[in-house]
C-alpha positions as CSV (number, residue, x, y, z in Angstrom):
1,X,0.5,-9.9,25.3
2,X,1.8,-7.9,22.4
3,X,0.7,-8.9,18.6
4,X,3.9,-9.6,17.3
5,X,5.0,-7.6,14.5
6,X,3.4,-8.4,10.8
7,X,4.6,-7.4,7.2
8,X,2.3,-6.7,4.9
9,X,2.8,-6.5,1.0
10,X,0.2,-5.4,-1.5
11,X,0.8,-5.6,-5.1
12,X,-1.4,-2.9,-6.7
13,X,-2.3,-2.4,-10.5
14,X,-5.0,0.5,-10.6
15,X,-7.9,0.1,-8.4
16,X,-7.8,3.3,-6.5
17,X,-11.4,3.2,-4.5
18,X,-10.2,-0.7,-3.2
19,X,-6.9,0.3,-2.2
20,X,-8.0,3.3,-0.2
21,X,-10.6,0.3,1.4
22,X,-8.4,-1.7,2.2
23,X,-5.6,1.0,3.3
24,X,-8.4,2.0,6.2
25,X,-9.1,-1.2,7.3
26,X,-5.8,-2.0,8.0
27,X,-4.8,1.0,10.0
28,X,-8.4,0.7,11.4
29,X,-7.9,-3.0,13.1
30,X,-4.1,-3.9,12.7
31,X,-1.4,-3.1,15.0
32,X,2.3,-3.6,15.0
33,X,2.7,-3.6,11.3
34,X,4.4,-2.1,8.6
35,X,2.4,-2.1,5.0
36,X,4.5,-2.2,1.9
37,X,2.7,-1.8,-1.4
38,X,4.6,-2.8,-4.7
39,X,2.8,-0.7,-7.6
40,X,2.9,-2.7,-10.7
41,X,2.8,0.2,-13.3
42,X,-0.2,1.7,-12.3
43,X,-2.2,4.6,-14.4
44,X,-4.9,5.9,-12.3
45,X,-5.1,7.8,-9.3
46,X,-3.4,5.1,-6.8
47,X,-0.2,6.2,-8.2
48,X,-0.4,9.1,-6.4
49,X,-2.2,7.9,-4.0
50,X,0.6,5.3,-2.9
51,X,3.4,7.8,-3.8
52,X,1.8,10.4,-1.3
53,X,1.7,8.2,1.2
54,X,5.5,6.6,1.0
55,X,6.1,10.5,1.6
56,X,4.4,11.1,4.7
57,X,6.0,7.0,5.9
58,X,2.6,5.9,6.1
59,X,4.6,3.0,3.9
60,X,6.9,1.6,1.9
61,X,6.6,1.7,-1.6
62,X,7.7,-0.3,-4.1
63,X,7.1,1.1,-7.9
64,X,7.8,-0.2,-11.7
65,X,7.0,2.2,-14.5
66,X,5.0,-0.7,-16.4
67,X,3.5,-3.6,-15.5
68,X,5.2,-6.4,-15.3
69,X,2.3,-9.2,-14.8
C-alpha cells in the first residue's frame, strides 16, 4: 500500500549545518512528500542554501527579508 502523500513545513532562522541534516534525512527515509521551508529572515548561509534549492524544485520556499518571530 502506498504512503499517502505528507506536507512538510520547516520554519528556518539560520542554522545552516541542521538544516542540511535534516534536508538529507528526509529525502533519505520519506516518500511521497513535498517539503516547504518558510525562511524567517535568515543571515547565514541557509539562505542560499534554501534559495538554491526552490530553483532546482527540490522545494518550496517561503522567504521574509526579517524575522518576524
Amino acid at each position: 500500500m502506498p504512503h499517502p502523500f505528507t506536507s512538510i513545513i520547516v520554519l528556518v532562522h539560520n542554522g545552516m549545518l541542521l538544516t542540511q541534516k535534516f534536508v538529507n534525512h528526509i529525502f533519505e527515509n520519506t516518500d511521497n512528500f513535498e517539503l516547504i521551508f518558510v525562511d524567517n529572515g535568515s543571515t547565514d548561509s541557509v539562505k542560499d542554501y534554501l534559495i538554491e534549492g526552490s530553483q532546482k524544485k527540490l522545494w518550496k520556499l517561503i522567504r521574509s527579508e526579517e524575522n518576524l518571530g
